[in-house]
RORO-481353 format. One record per residue: residue in three letters; x, y, z of N, C-alpha, C, CB in turn; residue number from 1. Coordinates in Angstrom, 3 decimals. Each point is the difference from the previous one (the first is absolute). Glycine has a CB too. Layout:
<nodes>
voba = ALA, nX = X, nY = Y, nZ = Z, caX = X, caY = Y, caZ = Z, cX = X, cY = Y, cZ = Z, cbX = X, cbY = Y, cbZ = Z, selo = NUM
...
</nodes>
This chain:
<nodes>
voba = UNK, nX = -1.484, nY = -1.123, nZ = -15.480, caX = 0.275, caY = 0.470, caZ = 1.341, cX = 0.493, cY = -1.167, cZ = 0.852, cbX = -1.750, cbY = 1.817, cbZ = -0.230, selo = 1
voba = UNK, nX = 2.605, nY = -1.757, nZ = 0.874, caX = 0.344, caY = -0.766, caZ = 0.903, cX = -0.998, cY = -0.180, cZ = 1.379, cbX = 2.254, cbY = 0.646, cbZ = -1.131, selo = 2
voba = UNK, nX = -2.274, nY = -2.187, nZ = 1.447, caX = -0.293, caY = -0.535, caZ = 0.885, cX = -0.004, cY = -0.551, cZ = 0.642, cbX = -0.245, cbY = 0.437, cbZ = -0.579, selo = 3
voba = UNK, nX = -0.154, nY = -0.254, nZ = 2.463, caX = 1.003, caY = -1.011, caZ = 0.728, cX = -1.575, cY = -0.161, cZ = 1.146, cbX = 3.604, cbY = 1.011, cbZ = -0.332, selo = 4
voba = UNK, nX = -3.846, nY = -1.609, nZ = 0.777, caX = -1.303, caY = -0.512, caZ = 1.114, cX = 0.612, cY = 0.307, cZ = 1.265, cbX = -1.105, cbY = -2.122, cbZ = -1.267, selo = 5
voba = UNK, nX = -0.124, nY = 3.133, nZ = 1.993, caX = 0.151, caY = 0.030, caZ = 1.120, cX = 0.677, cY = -0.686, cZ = 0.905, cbX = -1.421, cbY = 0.714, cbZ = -0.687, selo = 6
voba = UNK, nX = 2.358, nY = 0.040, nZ = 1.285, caX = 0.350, caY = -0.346, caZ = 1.794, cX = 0.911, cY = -1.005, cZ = -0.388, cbX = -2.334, cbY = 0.321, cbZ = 1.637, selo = 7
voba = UNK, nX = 3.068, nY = -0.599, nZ = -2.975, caX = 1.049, caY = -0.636, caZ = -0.326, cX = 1.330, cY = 1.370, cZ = -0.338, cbX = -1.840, cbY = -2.426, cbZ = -0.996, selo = 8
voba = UNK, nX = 2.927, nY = 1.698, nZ = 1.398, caX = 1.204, caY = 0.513, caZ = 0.813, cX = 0.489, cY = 0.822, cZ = -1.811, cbX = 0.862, cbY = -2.477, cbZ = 2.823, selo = 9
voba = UNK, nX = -0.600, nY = 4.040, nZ = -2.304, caX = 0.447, caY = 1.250, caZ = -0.780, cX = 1.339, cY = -0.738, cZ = -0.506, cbX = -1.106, cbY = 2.324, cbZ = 1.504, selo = 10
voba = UNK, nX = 1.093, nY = -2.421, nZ = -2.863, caX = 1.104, caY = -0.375, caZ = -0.641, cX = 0.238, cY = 1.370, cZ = -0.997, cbX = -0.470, cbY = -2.876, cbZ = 0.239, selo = 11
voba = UNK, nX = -0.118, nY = 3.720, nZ = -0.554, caX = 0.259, caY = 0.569, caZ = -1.885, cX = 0.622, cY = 1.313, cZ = 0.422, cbX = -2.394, cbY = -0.952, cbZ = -1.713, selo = 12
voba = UNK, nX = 3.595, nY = 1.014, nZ = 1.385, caX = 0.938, caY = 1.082, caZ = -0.159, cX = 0.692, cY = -0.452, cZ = 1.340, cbX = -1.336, cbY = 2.107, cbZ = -1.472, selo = 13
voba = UNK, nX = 1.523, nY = -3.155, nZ = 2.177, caX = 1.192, caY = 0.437, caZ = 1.401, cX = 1.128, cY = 0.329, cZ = -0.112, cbX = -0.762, cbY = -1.259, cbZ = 1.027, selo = 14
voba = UNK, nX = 1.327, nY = 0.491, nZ = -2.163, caX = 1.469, caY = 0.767, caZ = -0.389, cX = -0.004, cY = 1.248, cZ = -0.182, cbX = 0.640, cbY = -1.643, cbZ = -1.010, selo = 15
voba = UNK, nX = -1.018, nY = 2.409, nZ = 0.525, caX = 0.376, caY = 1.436, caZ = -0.020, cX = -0.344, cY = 1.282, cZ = 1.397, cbX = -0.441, cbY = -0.857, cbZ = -2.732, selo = 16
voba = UNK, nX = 0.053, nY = -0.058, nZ = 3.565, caX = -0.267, caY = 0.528, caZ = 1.664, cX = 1.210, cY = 0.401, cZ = 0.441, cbX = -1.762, cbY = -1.559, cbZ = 0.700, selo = 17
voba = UNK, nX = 1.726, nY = 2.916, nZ = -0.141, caX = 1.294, caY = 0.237, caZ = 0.646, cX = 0.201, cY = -0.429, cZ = 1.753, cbX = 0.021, cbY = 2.043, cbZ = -1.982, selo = 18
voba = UNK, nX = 0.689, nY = -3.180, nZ = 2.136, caX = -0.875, caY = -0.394, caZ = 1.546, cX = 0.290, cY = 0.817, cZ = 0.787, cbX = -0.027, cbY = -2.145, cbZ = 0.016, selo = 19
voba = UNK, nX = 0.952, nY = 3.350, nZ = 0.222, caX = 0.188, caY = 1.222, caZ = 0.613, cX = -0.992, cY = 1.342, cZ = -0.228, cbX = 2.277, cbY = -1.043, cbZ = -0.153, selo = 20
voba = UNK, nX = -3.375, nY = 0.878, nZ = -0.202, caX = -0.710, caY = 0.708, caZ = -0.529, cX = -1.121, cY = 0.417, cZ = 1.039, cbX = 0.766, cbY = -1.017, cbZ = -2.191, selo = 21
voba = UNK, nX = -1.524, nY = -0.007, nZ = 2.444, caX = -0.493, caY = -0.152, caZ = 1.340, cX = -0.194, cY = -1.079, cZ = 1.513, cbX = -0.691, cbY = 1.292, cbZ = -1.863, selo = 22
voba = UNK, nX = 0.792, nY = -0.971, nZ = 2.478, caX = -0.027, caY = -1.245, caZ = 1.474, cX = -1.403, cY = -0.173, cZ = 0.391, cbX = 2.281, cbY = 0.759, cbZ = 1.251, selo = 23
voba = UNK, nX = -2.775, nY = -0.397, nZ = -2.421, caX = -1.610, caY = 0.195, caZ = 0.799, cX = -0.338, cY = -1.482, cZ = 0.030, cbX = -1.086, cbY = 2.525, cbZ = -1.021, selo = 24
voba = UNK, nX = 1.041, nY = -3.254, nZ = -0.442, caX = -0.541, caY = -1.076, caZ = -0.155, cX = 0.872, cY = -1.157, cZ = 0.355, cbX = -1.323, cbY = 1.137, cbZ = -1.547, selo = 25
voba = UNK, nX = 2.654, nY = -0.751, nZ = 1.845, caX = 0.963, caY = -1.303, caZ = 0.600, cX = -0.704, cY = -0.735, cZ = 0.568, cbX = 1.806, cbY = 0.958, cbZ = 0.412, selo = 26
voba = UNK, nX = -1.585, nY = -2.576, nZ = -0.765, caX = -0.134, caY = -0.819, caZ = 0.246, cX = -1.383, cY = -0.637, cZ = 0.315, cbX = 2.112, cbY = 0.689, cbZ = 0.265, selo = 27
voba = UNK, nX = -2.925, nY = -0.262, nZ = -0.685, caX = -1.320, caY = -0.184, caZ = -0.416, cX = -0.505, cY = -0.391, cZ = -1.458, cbX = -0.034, cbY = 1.496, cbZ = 1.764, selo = 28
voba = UNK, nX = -0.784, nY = -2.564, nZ = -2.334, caX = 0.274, caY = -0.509, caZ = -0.954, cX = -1.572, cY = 0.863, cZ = -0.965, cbX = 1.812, cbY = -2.648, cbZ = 1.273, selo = 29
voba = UNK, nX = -1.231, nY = 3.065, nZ = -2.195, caX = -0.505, caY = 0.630, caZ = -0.855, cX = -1.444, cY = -0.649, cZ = -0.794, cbX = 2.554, cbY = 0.872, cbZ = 0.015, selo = 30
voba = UNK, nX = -3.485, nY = -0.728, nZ = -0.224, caX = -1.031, caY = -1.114, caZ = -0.310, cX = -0.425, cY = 1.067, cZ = -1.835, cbX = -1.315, cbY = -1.251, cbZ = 3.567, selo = 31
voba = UNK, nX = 0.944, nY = 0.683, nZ = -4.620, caX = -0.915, caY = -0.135, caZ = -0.957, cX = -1.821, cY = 0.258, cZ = 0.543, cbX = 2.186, cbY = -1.779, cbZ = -1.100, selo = 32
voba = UNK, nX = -2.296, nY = 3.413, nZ = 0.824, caX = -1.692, caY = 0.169, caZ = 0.131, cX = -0.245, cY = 1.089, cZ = -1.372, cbX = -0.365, cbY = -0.211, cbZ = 3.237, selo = 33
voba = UNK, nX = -0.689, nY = -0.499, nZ = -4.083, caX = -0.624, caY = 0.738, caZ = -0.855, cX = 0.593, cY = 0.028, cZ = -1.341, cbX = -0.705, cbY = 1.159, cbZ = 1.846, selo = 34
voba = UNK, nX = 1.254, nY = -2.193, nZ = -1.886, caX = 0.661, caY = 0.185, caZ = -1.771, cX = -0.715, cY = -0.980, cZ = -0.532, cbX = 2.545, cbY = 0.671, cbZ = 0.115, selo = 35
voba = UNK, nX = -3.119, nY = 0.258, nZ = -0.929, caX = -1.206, caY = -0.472, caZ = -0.770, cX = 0.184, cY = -0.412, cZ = -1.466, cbX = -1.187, cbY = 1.480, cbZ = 1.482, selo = 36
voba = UNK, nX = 0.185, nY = -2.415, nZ = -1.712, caX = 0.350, caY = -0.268, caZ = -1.881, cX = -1.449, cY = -0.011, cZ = -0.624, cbX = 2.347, cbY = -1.852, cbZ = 0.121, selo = 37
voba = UNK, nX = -2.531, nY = 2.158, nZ = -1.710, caX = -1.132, caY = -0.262, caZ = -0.330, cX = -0.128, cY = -1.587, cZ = -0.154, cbX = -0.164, cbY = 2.374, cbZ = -0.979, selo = 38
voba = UNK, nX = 1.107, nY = -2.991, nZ = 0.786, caX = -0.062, caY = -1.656, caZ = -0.129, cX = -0.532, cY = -0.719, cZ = 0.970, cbX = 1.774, cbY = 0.091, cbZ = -1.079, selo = 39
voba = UNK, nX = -1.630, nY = 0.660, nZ = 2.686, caX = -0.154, caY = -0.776, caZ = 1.429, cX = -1.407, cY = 0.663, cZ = 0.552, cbX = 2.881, cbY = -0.339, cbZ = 0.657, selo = 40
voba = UNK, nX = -3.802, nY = -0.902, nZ = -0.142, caX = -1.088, caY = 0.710, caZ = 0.550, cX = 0.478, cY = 0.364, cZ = 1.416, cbX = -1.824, cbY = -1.207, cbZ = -1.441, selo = 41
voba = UNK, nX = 0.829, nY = 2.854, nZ = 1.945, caX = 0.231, caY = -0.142, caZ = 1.234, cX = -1.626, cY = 1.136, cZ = 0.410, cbX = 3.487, cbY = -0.606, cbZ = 0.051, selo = 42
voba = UNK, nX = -3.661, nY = 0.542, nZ = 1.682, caX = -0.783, caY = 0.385, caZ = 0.073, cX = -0.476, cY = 0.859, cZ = 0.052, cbX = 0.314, cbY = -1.108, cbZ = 0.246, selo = 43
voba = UNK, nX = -1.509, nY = 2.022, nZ = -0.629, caX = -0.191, caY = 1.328, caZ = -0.181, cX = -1.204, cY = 0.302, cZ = 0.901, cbX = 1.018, cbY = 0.062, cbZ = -2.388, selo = 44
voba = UNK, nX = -1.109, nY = 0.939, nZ = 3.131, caX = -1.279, caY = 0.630, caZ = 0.671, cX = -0.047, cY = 1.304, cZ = 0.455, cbX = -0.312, cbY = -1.971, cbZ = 0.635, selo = 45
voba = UNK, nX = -0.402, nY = 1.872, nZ = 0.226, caX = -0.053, caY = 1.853, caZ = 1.062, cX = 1.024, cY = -0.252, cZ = 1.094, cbX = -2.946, cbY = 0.773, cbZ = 0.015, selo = 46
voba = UNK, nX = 3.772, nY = -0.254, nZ = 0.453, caX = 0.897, caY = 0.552, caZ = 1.290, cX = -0.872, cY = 0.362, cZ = 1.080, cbX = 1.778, cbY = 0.977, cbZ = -1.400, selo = 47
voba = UNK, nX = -1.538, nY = -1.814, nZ = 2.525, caX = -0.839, caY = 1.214, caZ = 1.024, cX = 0.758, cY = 1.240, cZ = 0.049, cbX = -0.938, cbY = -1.697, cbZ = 1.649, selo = 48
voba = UNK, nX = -0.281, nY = 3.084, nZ = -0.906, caX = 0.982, caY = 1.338, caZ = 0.218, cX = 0.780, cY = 0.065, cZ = 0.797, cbX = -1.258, cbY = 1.018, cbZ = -0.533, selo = 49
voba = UNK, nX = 1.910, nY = -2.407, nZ = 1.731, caX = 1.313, caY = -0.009, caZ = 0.385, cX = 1.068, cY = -0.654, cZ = -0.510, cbX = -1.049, cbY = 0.373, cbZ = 1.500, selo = 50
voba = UNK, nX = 0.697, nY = -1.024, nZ = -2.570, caX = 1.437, caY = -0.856, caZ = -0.806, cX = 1.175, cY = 0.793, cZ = 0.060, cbX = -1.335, cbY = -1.105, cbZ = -1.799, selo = 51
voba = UNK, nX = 1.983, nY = 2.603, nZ = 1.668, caX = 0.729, caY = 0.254, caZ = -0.161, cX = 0.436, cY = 1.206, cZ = 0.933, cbX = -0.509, cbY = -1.276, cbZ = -1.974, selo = 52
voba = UNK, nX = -0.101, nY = 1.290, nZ = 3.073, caX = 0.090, caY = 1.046, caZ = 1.280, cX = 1.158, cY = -0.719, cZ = 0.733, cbX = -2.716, cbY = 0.877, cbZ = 0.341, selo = 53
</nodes>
């Protein structure tokens, strides 16, 4: 599986982006969250019940 560490800058697949596709994310820089490997430790626990509200 591929892996890249948090909050470091979205590189994998940009070439095939159609940049007419959307204006949503113009010009805002894309970040690396959650690509995970079995090779790389990372941390595991409970979520509080607002993590994702």
């Amino acid at each position: 599986m591929t892996y890249y560490a948090d909050l470091t800058p979205y590189t994998y697949d940009r070439g095939s982006w159609d940049p007419e596709a959307s204006s949503r994310w113009r010009g805002l820089q894309l970040l690396n969250i959650g690509w995970l490997s079995r090779s790389k430790n990372y941390s595991k626990g409970v979520l509080s019940p607002g993590a994702f509200s």
